[in-house]
C-alpha positions as CSV (number, residue, x, y, z in Angstrom):
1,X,32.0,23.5,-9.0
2,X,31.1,21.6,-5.8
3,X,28.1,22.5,-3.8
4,X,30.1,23.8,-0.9
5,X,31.5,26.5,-3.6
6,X,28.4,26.9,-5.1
7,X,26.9,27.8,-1.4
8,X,29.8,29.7,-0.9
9,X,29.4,31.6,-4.1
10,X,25.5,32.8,-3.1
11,X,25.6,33.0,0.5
12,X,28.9,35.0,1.0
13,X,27.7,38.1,-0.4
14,X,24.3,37.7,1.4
15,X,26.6,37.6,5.1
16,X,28.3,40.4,4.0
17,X,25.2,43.0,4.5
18,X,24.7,41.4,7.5
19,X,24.4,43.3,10.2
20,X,25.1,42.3,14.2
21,X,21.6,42.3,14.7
22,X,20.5,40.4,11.7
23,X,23.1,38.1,12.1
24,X,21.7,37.1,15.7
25,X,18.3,36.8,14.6
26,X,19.5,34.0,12.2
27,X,22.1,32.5,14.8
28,X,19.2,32.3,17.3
29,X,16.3,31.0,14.2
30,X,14.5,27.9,15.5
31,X,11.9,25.8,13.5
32,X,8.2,26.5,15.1
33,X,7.1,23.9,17.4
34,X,4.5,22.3,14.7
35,X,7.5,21.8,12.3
36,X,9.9,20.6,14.8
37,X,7.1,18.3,16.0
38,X,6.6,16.8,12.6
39,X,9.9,16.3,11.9
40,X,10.4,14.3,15.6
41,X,7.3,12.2,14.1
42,X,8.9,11.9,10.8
43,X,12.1,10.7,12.4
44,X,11.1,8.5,14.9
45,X,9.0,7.0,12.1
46,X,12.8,6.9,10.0
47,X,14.5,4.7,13.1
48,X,12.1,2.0,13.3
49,X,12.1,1.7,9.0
50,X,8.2,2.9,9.0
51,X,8.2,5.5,6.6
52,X,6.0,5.5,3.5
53,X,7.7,6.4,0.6
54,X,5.5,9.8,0.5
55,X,7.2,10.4,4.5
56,X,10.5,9.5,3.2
57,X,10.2,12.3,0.3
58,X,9.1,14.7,3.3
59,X,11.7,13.9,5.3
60,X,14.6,13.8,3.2
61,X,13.1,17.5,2.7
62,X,13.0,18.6,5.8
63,X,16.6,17.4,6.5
64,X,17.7,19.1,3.1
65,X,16.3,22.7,4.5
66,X,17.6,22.4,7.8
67,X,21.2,21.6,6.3
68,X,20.6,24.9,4.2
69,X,19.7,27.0,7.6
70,X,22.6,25.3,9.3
71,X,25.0,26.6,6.5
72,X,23.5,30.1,7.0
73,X,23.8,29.9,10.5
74,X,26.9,29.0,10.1
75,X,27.6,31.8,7.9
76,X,26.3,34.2,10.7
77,X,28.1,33.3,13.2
78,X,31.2,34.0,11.5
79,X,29.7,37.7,10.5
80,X,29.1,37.9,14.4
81,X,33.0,36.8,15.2
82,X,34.2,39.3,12.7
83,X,32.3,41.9,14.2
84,X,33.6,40.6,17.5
85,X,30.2,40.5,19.2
């Protein structure tokens, strides 16, 4: 099973319940400006190749959980197009 049917698998039934409202919440979910600031840092750091090792790790992370919250977003936006709002 590929990890796009895997994520499929556990996530579809979680949008189901979903309601309008919830669904918003999630579309409109932003990082809190302490994380987002640390990941800036830990980017910035990424472009000019001066990451520790340890950064790296935190990094790749970071960019692993936002994918996840991207997915989900995705997910509830398409709850919010069924339920045409």
């Amino acid at each position: 099973m590929s990890t796009s049917e895997i994520l499929d698998s556990v996530l579809n039934p979680f949008t189901e319940c979903l309601t309008a409202e919830a669904a918003r919440k999630i579309v409109d979910f932003r990082a809190d400006r302490e994380t987002q600031n640390r990941v800036d840092e830990l980017a910035a750091k990424s472009s000019s190749g001066q990451l520790s090792v340890e950064e790296r790790s935190e990094y790749q992370e970071y960019i692993h959980t936002f994918d996840l919250v991207a997915i989900v977003k995705s997910k509830a936006r398409s709850v919010l197009a069924r339920l045409g709002t």
